[in-house]
C-alpha positions as CSV (number, residue, x, y, z in Angstrom):
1,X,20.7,18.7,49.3
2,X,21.0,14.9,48.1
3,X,17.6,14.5,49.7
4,X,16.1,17.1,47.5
5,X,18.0,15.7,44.9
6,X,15.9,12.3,45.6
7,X,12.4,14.0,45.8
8,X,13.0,16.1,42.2
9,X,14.8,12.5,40.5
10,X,11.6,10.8,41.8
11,X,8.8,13.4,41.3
12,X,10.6,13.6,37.6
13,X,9.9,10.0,37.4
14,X,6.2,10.2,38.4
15,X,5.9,12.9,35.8
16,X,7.7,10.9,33.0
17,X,5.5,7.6,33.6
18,X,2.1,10.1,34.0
19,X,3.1,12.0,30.9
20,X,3.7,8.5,29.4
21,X,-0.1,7.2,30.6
22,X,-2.0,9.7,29.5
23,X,-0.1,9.4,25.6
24,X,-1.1,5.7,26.3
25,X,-4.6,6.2,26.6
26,X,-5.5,8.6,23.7
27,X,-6.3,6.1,21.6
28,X,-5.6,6.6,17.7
29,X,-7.2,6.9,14.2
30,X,-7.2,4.0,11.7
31,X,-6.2,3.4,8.9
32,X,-2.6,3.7,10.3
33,X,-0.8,3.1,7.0
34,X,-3.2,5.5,4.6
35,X,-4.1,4.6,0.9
36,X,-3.3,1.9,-1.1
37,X,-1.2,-0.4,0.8
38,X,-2.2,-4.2,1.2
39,X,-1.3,-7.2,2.8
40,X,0.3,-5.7,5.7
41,X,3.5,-7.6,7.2
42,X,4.9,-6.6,10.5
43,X,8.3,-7.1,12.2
44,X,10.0,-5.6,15.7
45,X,13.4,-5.0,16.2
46,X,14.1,-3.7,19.9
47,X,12.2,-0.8,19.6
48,X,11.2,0.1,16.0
49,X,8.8,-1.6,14.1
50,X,8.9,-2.3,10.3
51,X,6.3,-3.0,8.1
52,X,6.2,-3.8,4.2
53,X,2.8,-4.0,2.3
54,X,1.9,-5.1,-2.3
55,X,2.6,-2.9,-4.7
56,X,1.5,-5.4,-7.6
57,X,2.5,-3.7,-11.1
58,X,4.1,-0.1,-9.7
59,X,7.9,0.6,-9.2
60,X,9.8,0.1,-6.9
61,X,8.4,-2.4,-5.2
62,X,7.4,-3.2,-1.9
63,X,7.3,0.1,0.1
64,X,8.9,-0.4,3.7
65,X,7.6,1.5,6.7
66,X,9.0,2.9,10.2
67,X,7.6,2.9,13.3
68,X,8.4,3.4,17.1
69,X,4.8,2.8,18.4
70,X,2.8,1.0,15.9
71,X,0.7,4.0,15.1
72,X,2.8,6.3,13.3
73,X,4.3,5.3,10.0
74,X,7.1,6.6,8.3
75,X,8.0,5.4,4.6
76,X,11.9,4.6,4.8
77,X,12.1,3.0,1.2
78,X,11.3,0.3,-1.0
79,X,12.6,-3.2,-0.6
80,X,13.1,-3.7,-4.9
81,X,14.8,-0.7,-6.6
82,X,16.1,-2.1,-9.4
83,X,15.1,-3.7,-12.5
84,X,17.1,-6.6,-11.8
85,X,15.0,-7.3,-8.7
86,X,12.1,-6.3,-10.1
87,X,11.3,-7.4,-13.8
88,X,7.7,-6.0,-15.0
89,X,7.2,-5.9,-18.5
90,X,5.0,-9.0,-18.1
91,X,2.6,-7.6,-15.5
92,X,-1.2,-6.9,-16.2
93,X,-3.3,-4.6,-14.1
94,X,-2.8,-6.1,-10.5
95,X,-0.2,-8.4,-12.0
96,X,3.1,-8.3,-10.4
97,X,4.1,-8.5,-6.2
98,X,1.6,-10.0,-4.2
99,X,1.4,-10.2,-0.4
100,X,4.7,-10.0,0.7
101,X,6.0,-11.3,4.5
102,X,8.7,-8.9,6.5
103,X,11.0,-10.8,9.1
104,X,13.9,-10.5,11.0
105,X,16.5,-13.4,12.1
106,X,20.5,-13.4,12.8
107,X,21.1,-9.9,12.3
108,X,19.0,-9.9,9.1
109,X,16.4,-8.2,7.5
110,X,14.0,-10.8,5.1
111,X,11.2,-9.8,2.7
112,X,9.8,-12.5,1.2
113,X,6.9,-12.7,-1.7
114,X,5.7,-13.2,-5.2
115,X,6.3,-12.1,-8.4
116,X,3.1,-13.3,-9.9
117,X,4.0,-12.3,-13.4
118,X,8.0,-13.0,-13.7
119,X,9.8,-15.6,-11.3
120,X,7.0,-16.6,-8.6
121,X,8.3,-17.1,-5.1
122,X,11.6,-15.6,-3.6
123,X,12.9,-13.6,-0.8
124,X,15.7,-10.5,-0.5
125,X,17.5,-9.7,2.2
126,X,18.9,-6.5,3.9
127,X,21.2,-6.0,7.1
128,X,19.3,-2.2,6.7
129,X,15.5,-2.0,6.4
130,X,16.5,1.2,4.2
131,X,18.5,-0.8,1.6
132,X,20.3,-1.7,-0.3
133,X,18.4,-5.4,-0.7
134,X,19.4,-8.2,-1.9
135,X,18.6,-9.9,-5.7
136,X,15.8,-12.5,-5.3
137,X,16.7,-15.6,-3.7
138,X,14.0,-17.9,-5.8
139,X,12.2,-20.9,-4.0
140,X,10.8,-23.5,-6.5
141,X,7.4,-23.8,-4.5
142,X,4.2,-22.6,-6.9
143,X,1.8,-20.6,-4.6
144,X,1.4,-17.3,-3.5
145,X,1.5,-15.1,0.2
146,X,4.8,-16.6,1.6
147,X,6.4,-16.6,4.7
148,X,9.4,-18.0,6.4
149,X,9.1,-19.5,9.8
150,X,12.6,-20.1,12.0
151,X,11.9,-23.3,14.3
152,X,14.2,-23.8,17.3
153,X,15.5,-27.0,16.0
154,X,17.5,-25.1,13.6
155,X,15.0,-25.7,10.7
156,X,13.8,-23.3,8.0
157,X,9.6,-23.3,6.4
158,X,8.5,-22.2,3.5
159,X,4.5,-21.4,4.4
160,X,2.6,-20.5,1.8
161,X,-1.1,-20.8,0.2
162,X,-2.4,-24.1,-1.8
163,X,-5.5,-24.7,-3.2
164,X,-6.6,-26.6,-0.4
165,X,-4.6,-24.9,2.3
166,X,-1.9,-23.9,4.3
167,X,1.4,-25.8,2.9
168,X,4.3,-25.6,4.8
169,X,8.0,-27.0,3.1
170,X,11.7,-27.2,4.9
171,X,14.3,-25.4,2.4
172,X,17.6,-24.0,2.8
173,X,17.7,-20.6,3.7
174,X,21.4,-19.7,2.3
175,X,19.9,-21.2,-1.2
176,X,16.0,-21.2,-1.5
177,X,16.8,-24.5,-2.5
178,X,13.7,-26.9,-1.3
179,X,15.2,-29.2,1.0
180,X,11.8,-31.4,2.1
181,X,8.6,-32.4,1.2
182,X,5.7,-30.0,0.8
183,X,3.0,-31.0,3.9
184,X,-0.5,-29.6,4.0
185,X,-1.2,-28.7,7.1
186,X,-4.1,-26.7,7.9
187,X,-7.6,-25.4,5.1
188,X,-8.9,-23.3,8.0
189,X,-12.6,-22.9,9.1
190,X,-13.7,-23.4,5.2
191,X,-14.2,-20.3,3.9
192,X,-12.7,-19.8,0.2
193,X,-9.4,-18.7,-1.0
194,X,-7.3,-19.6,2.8
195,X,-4.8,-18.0,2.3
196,X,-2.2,-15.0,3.9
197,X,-0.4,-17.7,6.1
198,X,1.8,-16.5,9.3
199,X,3.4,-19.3,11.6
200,X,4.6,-18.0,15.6
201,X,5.7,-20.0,18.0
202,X,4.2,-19.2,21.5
203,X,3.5,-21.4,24.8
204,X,4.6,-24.5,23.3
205,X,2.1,-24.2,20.3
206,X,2.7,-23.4,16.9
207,X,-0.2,-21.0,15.9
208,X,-1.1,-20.6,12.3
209,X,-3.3,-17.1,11.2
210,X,-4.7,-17.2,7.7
211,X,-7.1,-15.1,5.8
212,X,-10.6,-16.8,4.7
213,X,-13.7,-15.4,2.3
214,X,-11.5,-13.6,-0.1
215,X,-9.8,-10.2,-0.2
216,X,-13.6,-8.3,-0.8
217,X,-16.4,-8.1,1.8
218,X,-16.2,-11.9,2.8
219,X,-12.9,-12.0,4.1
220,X,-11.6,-12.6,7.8
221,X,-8.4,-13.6,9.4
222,X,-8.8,-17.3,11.3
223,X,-6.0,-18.9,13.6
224,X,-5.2,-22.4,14.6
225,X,-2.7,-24.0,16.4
226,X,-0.8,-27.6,17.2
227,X,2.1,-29.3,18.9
228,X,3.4,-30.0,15.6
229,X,4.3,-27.2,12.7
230,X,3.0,-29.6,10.4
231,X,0.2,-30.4,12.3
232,X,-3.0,-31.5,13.2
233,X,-4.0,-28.0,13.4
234,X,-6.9,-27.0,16.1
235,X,-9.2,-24.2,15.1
236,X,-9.6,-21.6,17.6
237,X,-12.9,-21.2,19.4
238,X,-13.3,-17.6,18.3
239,X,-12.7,-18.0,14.7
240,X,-13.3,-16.1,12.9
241,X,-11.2,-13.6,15.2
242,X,-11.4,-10.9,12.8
243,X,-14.0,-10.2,10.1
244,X,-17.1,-7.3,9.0
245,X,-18.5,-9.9,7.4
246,X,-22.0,-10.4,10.1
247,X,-24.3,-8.1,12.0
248,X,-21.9,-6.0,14.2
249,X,-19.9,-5.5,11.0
250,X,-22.1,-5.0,8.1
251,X,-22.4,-0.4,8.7
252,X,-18.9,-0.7,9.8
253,X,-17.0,2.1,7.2
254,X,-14.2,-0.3,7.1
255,X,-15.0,-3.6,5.3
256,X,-13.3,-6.4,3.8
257,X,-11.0,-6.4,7.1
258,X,-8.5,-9.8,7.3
259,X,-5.0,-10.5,5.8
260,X,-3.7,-10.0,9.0
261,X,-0.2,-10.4,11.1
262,X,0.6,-10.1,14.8
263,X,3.5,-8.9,16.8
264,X,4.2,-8.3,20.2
265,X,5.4,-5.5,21.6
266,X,8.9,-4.9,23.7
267,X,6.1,-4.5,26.7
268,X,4.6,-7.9,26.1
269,X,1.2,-6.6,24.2
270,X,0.1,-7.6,21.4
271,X,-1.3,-6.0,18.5
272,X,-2.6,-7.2,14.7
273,X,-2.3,-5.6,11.5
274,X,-4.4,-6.0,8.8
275,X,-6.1,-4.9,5.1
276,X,-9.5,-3.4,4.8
277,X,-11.1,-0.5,2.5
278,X,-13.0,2.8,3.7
279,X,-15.9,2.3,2.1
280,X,-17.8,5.7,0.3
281,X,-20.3,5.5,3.2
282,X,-22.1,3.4,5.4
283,X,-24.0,0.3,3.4
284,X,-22.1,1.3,0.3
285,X,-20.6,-1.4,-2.1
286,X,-18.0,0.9,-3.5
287,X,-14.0,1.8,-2.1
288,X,-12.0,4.0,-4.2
289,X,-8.9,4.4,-2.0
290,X,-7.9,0.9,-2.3
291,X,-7.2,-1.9,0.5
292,X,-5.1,-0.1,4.0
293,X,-3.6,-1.4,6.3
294,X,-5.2,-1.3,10.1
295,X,-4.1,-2.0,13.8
296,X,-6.1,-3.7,16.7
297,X,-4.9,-4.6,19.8
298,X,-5.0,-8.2,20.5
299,X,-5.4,-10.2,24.1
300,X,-3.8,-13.1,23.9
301,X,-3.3,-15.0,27.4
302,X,-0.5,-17.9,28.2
303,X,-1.6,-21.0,26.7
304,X,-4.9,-19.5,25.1
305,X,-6.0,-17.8,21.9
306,X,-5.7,-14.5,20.8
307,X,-8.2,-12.4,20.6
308,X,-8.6,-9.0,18.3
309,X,-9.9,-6.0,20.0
310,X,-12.6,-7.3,22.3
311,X,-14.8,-9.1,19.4
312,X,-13.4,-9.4,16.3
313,X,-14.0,-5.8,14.7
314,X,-12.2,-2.5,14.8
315,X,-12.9,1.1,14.2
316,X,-11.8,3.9,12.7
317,X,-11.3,5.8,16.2
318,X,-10.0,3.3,17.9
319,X,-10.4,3.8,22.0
320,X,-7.6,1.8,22.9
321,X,-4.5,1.9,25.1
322,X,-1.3,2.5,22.7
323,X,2.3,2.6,22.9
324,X,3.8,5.9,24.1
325,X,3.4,7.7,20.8
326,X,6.3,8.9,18.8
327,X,4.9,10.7,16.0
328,X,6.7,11.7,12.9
329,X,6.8,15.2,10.8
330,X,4.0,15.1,8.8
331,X,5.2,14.9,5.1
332,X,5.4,18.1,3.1
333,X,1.7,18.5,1.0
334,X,3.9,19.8,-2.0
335,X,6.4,18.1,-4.4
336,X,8.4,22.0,-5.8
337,X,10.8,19.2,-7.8
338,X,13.6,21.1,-6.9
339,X,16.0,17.7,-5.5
340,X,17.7,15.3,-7.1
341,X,15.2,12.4,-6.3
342,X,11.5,12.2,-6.5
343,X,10.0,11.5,-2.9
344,X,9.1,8.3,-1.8
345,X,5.4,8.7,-2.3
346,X,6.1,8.7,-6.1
347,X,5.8,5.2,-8.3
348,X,6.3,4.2,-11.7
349,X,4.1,1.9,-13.8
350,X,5.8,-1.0,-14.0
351,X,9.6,-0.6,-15.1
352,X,10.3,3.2,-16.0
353,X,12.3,4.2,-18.8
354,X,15.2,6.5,-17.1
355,X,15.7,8.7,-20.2
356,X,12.0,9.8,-20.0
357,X,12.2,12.0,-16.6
358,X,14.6,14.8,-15.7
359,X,14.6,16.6,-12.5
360,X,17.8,18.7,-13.4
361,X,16.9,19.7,-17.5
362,X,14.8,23.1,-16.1
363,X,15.6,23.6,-12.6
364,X,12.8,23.4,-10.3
365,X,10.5,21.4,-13.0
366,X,9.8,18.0,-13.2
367,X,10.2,16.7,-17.0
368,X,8.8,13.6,-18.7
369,X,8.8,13.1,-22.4
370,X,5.7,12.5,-24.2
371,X,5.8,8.0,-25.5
372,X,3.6,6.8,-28.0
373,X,2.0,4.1,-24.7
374,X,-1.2,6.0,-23.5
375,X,-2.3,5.4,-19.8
376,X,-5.0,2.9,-21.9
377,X,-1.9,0.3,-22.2
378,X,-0.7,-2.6,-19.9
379,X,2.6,-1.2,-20.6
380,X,5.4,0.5,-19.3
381,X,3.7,4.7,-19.5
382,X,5.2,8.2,-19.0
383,X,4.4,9.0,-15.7
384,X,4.5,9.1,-12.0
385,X,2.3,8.2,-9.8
386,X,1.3,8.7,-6.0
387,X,-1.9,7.0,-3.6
388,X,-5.2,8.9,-3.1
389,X,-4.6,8.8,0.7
390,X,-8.2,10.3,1.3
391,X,-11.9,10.5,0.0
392,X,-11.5,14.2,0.9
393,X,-8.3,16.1,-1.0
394,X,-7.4,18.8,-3.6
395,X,-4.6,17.9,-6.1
396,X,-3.4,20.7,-8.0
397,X,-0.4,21.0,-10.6
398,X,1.0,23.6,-13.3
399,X,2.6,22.4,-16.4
400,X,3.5,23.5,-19.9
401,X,3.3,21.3,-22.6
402,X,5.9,21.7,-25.2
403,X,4.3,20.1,-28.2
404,X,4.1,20.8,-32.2
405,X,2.1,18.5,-33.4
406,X,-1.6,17.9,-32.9
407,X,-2.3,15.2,-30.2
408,X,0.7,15.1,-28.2
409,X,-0.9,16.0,-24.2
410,X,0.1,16.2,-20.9
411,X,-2.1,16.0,-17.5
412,X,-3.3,14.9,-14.6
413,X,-5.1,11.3,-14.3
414,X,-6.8,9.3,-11.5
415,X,-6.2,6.1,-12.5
416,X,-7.4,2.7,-11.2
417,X,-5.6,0.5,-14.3
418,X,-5.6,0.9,-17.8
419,X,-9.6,0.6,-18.2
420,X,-10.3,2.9,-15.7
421,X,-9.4,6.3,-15.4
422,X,-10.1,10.0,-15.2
423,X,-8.1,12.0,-17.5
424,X,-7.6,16.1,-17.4
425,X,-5.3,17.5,-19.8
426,X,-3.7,20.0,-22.4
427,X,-3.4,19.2,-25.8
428,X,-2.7,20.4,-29.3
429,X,-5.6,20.1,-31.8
430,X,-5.5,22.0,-35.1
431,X,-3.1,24.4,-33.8
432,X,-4.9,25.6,-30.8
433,X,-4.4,24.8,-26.8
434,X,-7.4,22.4,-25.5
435,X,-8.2,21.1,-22.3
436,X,-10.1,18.1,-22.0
437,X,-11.4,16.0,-19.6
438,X,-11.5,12.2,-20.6
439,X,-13.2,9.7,-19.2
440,X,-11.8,5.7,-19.9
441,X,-14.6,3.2,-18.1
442,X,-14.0,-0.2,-19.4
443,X,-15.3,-0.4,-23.1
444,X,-16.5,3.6,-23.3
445,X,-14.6,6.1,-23.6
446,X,-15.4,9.6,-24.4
447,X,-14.1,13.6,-24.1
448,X,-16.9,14.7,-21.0
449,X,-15.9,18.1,-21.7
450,X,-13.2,20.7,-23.5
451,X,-12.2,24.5,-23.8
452,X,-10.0,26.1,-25.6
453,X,-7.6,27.8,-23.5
454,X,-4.8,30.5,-24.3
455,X,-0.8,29.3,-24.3
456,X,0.8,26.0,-23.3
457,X,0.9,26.6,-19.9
458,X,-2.5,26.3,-17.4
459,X,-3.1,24.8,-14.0
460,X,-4.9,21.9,-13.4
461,X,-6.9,21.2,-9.9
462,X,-8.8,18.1,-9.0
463,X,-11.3,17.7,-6.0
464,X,-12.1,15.0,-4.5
465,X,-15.8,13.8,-1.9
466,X,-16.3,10.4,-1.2
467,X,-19.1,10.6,-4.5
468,X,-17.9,13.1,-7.0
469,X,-14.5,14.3,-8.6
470,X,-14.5,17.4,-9.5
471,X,-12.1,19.0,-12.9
472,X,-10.9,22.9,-12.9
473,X,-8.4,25.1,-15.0
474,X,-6.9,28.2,-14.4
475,X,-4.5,30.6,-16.0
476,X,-1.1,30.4,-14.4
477,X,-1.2,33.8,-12.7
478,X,-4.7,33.5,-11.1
479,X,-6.2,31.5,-8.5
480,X,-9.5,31.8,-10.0
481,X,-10.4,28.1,-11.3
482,X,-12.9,27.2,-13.7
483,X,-14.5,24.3,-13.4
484,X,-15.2,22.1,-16.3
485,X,-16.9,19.2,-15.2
486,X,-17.6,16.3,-12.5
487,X,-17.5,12.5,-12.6
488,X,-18.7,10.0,-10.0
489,X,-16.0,8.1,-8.2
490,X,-17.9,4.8,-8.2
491,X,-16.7,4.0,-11.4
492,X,-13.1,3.9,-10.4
493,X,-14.0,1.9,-7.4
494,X,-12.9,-1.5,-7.3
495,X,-16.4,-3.0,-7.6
496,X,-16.3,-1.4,-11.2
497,X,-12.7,-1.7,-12.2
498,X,-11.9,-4.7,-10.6
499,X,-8.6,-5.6,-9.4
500,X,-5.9,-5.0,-6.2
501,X,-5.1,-1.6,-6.1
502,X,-6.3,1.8,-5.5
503,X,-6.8,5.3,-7.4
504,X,-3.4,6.9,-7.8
505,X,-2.8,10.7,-9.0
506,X,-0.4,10.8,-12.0
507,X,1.3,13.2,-13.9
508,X,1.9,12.0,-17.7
509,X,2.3,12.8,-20.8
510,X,1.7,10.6,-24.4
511,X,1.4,11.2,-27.6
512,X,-1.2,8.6,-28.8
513,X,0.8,5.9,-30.3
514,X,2.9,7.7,-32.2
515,X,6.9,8.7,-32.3
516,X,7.3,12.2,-30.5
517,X,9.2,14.7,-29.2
518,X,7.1,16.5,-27.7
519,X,7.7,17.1,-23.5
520,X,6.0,18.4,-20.5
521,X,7.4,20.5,-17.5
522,X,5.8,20.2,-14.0
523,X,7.0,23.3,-11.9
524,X,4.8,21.6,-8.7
525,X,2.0,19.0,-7.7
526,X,0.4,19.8,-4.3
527,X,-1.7,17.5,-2.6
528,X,-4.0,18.5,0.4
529,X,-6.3,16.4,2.7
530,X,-9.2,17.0,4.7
């Protein structure tokens, strides 16, 4: 019996580490982190992985993800919730957080960044990746892309960008306070902007990875190493060890790949995420969706240098050993408003004001009062927000607009900034119920088309192709959709618009500059991909 016993426990065993394999080897689709989420910074903790990405002028701040095995991503929180951590009143288009760092030491969680429009550098801490986090701890260092570095001598860095380079500072970590000089220490391989600056501690070396060429279709991730954290700093023989910016790159459909950090794994491999944008298709010079975060593996033998996936590049089907997967639920394609708490995939644009949303006014319906700021100003707007995740989808809402006065609307945008959007609403205009669909590019702006329409309440679908938007309306008891126009995306694409970020699909309302009561009641938004 007890040898039986010992043939089942180990044919069980075989099984398990088979079963195990065969996960290992099925390889995995990138992006891993989908959408809008730059600047990737990774962390392990035993056996879950955390990683934080920019936000830049959207509330909260600094979304926080899950993982147990680097390929599927969970969104657990934000790291700044409140408006005490998180002051934006001051932030432009692509003003606000930049490039923040996420790392673990003595039992604590550290986010560390920039508030590029209100307080510059500072880090928060958490002893729960899930919050509550800490009020800014400020460091008196002016740069951006921070990190802290722990050396084994009991010292605390500062590593941040210059102008010139890498700088790296001793400062207290109980204080922020800056505690020795700043040293330059490394400008890279000399491509512009160095910048994105990780330190790790491996084989006797201090390596330093940094991002070169610029956040657009220049850019790369470069390493070097020393003896010395504050160097002389030897550049790596494969540098750049990440870039699409030569041959074997240039018809990749990801581009602009670098901003990178590496972890190893609790099995000893290691593995590098970075930023880079989906472009519209191959050869073209236009991304909607906004910079995403991406995995490679990375070998990186004792004593050597690391190297990212074989040479340099990565894919979007990436045929690489993984972790044994852990996947998580996919995340419900349809916000009923019907809790007490929007979902994590909803922001705010810059600092919200409260009073303006309700979630428990009409049961089941989302409300947000109509301000005089239109989705045309750098300023704080009625609405929420959420990431075009794909070039692919179908976002669909119902609404009724409770208005009296002409001008006062309600809708559905796809918005880039404030220069840049995609506008398809309900309105009042000399007493009757108009839809509209507005376009705002830069300096034009213009109504591309308009119906009349009967009662306050209508549905409002977008569709999205890599090329093309297309606008529909339907009665709120039919299915039947009428389309009422189609814009190109290329003119929200960050080659147009400029800045940071990505589309995002908002719900809003604004009456034009002037006082209001007028409100609007969501009763869903569903959002499908292909």
């Amino acid at each position: 019996m007890k040898f039986k016993k010992s043939i089942y426990v180990m044919i069980s065993c075989l099984f398990s580490i088979a079963f195990h394999y065969v996960i290992a080897q099925t390889g995995f689709s990138n992006p891993i982190i989908r959408g809008f989420n730059p600047d990737p910074s990774i962390c392990r903790v035993n056996d879950d992985y955390y990683l934080v990405t920019s936000s830049f002028e959207y509330f909260p701040g600094l979304p926080i993800y899950h993982s147990k095995d680097l390929v599927n991503w969970e969104q657990i929180g934000h790291c700044l919730t409140r408006d005490a951590q998180l002051p934006l009143e001051k932030a432009a288009a692509s003003g606000g957080l930049f490039a923040p760092s996420i790392r673990y030491h003595d039992g604590l969680f550290y986010v560390i960044c920039t508030n590029v429009s209100s307080g510059g550098n500072f880090y928060c801490t958490a002893t729960d990746p899930t919050g509550p986090w800490s009020d800014p701890i400020h460091v008196a260092i002016e740069s951006i892309d921070p990190d802290i570095f722990w050396d084994e001598d009991g010292k605390t860095y500062f590593v941040t960008q210059g102008n010139e380079g890498i700088r790296v500072t001793e400062i207290d970590i109980k204080t922020g306070k800056v505690i020795g000089s700043e040293h330059l220490v490394w400008g890279g391989i000399g491509g512009r902007y160095p910048e994105a600056p990780h330190i790790y501690k491996k084989d006797g070396f201090y390596y330093l990875l940094l991002g070169e060429g610029g956040t657009e279709y220049m850019h790369s991730a470069t390493i070097g190493r020393s003896k010395n954290i504050l160097g002389p700093y030897e550049s790596s023989p494969l540098n750049p060890i990440l870039t699409h910016a030569n041959r074997i790159g240039q018809a990749n459909p990801i581009q602009g790949v670098g901003h990178a950090d590496l972890v190893q794994a609790k099995d000893g491999s290691w593995w590098l995420v970075c930023l880079g944008f989906r472009v519209t298709q191959p050869y073209s010079y236009y991304h909607i969706l906004g910079r995403e975060t991406f995995l490679a593996p990375v070998d990186w033998p004792q004593g050597g240098w690391p190297q990212v996936n074989g040479n340099g590049t990565i894919s979007l089907d990436m045929k690489t050993a993984t972790l044994p997967l852990k996947p998580f639920s996919k995340p419900a394609t349809r916000s009923d408003f019907d809790t007490e708490q929007l979902g994590l995939e909803w922001q705010y644009l810059r600092n919200p004001v409260r009073d303006n949303y309700s979630l428990s006014e009409k049961k089941g319906w989302l409300r947000i009062k109509a301000t005089p700021n239109t989705l045309n100003d750098a300023k704080p707007i009625s609405a929420i927000l959420r990431r075009q995740t794909e070039h692919n989808f179908t976002a669909s809402t119902f609404l009724q607009l409770e208005s009296s006065k002409d001008n006062e609307e309600a809708g559905i945008t796809l918005i880039q900034n404030n220069n840049h959007h995609y506008d398809l609403l309900i309105k009042k205009q000399k007493g009757k119920n108009i839809i509209q669909l507005r376009v705002k590019v830069g300096s034009l702006s213009y109504i591309a088309a308009e119906k009349i329409v009967q009662g306050n309440q209508q549905k409002l679908k977008i569709e999205g192709t890599p090329q093309q938007y297309i606008f529909s309306v339907a009665n709120p008891d039919s299915e039947n959709y009428s389309e009422i126009g189609k814009l190109d995306t290329r003119y929200l694409a960050t080659e147009v618009a400029g800045g940071f970020t990505g589309v995002m699909i908002g719900l809003y309302s604004t009456s034009n500059g002037v006082p209001s009561n007028a409100k609007v009641f969501f009763d869903w938004f569903n959002y499908k991909t292909q």
